[in-house]
C-alpha positions in Angstrom: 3.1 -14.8 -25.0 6.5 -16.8 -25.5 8.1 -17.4 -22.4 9.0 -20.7 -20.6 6.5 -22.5 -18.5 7.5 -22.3 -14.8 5.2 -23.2 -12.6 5.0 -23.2 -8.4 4.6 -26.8 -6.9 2.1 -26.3 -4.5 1.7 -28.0 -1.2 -1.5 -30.5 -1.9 -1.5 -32.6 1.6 -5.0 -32.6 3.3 -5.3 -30.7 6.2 -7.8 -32.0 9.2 -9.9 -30.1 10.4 -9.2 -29.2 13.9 -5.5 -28.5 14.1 -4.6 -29.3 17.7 -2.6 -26.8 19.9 0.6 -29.0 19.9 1.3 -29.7 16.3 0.2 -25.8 16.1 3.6 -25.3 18.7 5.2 -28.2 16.8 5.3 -25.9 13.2 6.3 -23.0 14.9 9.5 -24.7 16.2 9.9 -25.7 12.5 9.7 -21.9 11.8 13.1 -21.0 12.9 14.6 -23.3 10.0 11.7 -23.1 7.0 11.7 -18.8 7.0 8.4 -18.2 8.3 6.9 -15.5 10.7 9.0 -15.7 13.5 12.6 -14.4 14.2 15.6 -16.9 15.7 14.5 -15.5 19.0 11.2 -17.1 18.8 9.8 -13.6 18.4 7.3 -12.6 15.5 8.3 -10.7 13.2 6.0 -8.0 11.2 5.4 -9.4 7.7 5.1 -6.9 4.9 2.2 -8.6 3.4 -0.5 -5.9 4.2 -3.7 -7.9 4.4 -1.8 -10.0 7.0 -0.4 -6.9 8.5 -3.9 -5.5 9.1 -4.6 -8.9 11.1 -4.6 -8.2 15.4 -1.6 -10.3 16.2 -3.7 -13.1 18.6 -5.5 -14.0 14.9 -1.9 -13.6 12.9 -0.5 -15.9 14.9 -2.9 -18.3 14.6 -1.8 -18.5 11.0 1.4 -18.6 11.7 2.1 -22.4 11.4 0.2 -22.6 8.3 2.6 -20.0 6.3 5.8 -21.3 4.6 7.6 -18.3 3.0 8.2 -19.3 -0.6 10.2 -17.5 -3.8 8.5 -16.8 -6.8 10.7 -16.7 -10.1 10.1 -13.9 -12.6 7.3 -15.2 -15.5 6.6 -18.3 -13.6 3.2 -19.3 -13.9 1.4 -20.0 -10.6 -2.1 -20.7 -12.2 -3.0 -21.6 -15.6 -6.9 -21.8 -16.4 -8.4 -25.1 -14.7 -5.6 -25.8 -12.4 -6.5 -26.9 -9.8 -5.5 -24.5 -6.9 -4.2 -26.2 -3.7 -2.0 -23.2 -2.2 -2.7 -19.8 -2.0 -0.2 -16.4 -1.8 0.7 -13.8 0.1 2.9 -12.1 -1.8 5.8 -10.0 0.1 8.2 -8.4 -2.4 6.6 -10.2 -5.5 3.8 -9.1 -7.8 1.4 -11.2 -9.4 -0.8 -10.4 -12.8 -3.8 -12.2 -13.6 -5.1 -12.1 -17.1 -6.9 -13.8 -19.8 -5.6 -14.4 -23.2 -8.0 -13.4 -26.0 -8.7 -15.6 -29.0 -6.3 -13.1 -31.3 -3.6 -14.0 -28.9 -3.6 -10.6 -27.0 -3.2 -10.4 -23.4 -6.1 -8.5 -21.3 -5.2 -7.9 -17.8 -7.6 -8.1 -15.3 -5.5 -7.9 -11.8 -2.3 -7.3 -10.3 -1.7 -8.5 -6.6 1.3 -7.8 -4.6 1.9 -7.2 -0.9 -1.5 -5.7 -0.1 -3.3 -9.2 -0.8 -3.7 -12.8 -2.0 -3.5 -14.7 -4.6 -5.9 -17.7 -5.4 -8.6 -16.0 -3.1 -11.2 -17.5 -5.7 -10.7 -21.2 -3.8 -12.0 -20.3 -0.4 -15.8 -20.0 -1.9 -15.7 -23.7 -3.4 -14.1 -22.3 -7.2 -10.9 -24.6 -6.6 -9.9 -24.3 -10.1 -8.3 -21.3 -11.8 -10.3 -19.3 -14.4 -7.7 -17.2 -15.2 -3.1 -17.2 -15.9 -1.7 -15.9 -13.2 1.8 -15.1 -13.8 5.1 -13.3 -11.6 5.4 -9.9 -13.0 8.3 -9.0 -10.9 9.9 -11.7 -8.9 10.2 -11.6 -4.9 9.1 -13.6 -1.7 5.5 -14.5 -0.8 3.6 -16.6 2.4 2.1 -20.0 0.6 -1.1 -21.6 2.7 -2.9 -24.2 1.8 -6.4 -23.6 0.4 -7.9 -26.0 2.7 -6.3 -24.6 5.6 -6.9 -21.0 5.0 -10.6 -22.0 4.0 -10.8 -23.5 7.2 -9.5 -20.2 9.5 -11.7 -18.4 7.3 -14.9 -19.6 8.1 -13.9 -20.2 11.5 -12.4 -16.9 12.1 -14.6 -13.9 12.1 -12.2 -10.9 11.8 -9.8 -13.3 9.0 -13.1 -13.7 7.4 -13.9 -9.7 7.1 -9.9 -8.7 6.3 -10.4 -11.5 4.1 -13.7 -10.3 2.3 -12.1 -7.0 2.4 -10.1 -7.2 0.2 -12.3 -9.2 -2.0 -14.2 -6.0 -2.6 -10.8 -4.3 -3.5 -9.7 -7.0 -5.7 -13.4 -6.7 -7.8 -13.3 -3.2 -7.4 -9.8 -3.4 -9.4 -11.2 -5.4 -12.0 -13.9 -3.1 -12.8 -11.8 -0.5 -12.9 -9.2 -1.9 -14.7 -12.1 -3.3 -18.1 -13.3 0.4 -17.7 -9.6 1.6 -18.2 -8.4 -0.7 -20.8 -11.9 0.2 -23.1 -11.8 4.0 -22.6 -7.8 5.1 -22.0 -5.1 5.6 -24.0 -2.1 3.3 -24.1 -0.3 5.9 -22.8 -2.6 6.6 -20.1 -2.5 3.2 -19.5 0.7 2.3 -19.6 1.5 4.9 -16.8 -1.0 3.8 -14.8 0.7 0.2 -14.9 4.1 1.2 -13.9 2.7 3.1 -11.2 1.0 0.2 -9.8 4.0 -2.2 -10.0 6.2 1.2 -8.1 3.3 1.2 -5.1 3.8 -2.3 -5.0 7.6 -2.9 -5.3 8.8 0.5 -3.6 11.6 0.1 -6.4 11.9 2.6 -9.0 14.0 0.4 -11.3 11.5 -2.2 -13.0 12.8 -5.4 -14.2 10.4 -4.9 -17.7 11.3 -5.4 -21.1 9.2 -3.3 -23.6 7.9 -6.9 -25.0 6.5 -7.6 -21.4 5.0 -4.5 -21.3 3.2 -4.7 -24.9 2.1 -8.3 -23.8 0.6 -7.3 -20.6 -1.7 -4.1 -21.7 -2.7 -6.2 -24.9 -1.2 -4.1 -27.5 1.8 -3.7 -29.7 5.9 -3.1 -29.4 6.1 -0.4 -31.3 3.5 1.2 -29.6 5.4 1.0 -26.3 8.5 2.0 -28.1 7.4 4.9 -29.3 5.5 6.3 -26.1 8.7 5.2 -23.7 11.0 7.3 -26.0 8.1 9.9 -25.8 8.5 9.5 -21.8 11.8 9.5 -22.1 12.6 12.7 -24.0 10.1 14.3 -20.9 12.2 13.2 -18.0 9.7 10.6 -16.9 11.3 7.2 -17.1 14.4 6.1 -18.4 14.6 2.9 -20.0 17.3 0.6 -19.8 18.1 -3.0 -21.6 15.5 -5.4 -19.5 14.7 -2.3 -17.3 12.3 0.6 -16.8 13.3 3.1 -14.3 10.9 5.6 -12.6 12.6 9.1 -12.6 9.8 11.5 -11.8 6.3 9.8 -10.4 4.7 13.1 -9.7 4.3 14.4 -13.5 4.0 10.2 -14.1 0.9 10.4 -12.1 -0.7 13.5 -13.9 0.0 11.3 -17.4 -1.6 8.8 -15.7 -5.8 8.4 -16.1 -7.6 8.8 -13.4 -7.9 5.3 -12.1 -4.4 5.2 -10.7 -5.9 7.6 -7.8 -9.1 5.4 -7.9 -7.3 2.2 -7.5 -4.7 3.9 -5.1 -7.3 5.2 -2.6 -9.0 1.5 -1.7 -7.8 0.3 1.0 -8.1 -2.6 3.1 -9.9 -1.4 6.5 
């Protein structure tokens, strides 16, 4: 994949272990100016991360000072294999893919993470180094923690540790489904499955994608995705546009689509 190496400078200061009530208050004064969960009123605001959404507010706020709200550029690299990983994501508005790169030099995707979950989850049961690339897909905001300090509420919290393990199960549930998909589905099938992740994810039904993105992501070649977008195309599906895909009818999408769009879809976090 030829695109420039960007990658998210993560916040690596140690965290003690018992962070005390007053520097707790302290960060959430420092809210107000660093974008974080609460409003200018001092009142919390609902963040549209859904795995902290599902959190009972006396727990969510006990995250609060821990959560710096962050950008993440389009193609930036937030993991590459063996990085270390000192911060972990809650994406908002942005959507992560994790893949591997195969010895040929195709792309195999294993994940995609947006606003129902977290990226970097790995870190919190002692792997603190990357295995895979994990890489912006579309670009938006997300909650950074540190890995130490989410690790920490984690095993001290016992409903953060079952939201958290939660979605764990999704997250390898995904995975599975998406190595059964990419060895038994068509591109086609496959490719419309993709696009309607990234739409559940994004609520947007323009998608900053070029066609070489797409090829690079689901492992396979240009002209391949050339030729089944024009194919969508002529059906009143998609339209494409220069650096764009744009999602004109999801409904018939979703019946090109294999069946692991409804299988992925269904999972959620309880």
């Amino acid at each position: 994949m030829n695109q420039t190496y960007k990658f998210q400078n993560g916040n690596s200061k140690s965290v003690n272990q018992t962070i005390s009530k007053n520097l707790k208050e302290a960060f959430k004064q420092q809210a107000f100016t660093k974008g974080n969960l609460f409003q200018t009123n001092g009142s919390m605001k609902q963040p549209k991360n859904e795995l902290l959404n599902s959190l009972p507010t006396s727990d969510l706020q006990n995250l609060l000072p821990l959560l710096e709200l962050v950008r993440l550029d389009k193609s930036e690299y937030i993991y590459q294999p063996d990085d270390l990983i000192h911060s972990l994501y809650f994406p908002e508005t942005a959507i992560v893919s994790e893949y591997q790169i195969l010895e040929n030099g195709k792309t195999i995707e294993l994940s995609m993470i947006g606003r129902e979950g977290i990226v970097g989850a790995s870190s919190v049961f002692n792997s603190n180094y990357s295995r895979n690339w994990s890489q912006v897909l579309i670009p938006g905001n997300a909650y950074r923690i540190n890995s130490k300090a989410f690790e920490q509420e984690t095993n001290s919290n016992e409903v953060i540790k079952k939201v958290f393990f939660n979605f764990i199960n999704l997250y390898i549930s995904q995975i599975s489904q998406r190595i059964i998909c990419n060895n038994h589905h068509t591109v086609e099938e496959r490719l419309c499955l993709w696009l309607l992740m990234i739409n559940e994810r994004c609520d947007n039904e323009s998608l900053p994608l070029t066609q070489e993105q797409i090829a690079n992501f689901l492992g396979t070649y240009r002209p391949s995705i050339t030729v089944i977008t024009q194919t969508l195309r002529q059906q009143g599906l998609i339209d494409s546009l220069r650096g764009k895909i744009i999602i004109l009818d999801k409904e018939n999408l979703k019946k090109m689509s294999c069946d692991c769009y409804s299988m992925i879809k269904d999972r959620k976090i309880q």
